[in-house]
N, C-alpha and C positions, 0 to 999 in steps of 0.2 A: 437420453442425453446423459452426457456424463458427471457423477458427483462434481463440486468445485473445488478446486483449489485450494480454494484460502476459507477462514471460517472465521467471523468478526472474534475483535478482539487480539488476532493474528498479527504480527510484526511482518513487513514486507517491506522492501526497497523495488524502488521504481527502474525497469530496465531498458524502456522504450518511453522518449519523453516524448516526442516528434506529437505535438496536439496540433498543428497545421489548421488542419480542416475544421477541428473541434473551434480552435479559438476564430478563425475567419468566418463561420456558423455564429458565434455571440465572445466579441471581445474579452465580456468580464467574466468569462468563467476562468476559475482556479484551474490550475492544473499541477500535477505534481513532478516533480524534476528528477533528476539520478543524482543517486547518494543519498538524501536523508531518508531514515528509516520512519516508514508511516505503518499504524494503524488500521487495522481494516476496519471501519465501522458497520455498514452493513454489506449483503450483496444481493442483488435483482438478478432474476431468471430471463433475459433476455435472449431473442431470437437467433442470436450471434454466438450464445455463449453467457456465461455471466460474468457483471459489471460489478465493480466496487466503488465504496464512498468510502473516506480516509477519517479518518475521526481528525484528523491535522488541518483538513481543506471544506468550506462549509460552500457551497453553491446555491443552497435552496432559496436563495432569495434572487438567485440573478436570473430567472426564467419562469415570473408566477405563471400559475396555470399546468406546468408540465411538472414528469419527474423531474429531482435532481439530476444533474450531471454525473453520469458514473464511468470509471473507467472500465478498458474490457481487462481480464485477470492474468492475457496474454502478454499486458505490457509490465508483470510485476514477478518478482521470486521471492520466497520465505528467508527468511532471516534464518538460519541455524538459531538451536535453544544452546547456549551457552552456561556451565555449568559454573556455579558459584564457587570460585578459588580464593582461599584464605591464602593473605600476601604472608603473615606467619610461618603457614605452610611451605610455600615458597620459598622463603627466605631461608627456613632450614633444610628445606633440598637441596638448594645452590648451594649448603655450607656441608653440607652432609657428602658433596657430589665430588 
């Protein structure tokens, strides 16, 4: 199988929200939407592939007995790391430019 994806702790926005089946399966589980930026919290090696939990979205109570709810890694993409820009900086490039 192939390494995963994402690695907790990871920054990820959600690209596929469509939980359909997932929510008609048990109402109350969370699921995550497009656009805000989640958290990977952990990931399980499932049979499909692996699943992540969102440090954002908490499930573990709405299914005792079973795992948590997890997503598969297919529905999500990495956030770029974004380099910290002093507006200083900036502001004397724009004047400098």
């Amino acid at each position: 199988m192939n390494p995963p994806l994402f690695h907790p702790g990871q920054a990820v926005v959600c690209t596929n929200d469509d939980f359909t089946v997932l929510r008609a399966q048990n109402p109350a589980i969370q699921t995550p939407k497009r656009g805000p930026i989640y958290t990977v919290r952990s990931l399980y090696d499932t049979p499909r592939g692996y699943g992540l939990t969102l440090a954002e979205i908490s499930n573990a109570g709405v299914a005792p007995g079973f795992p948590e709810a997890n997503f598969h890694e297919s529905r999500f993409a990495a956030v770029p790391d974004v380099e910290e820009v002093s507006l200083a900086e900036l502001m004397e490039e724009s004047v400098l430019a």
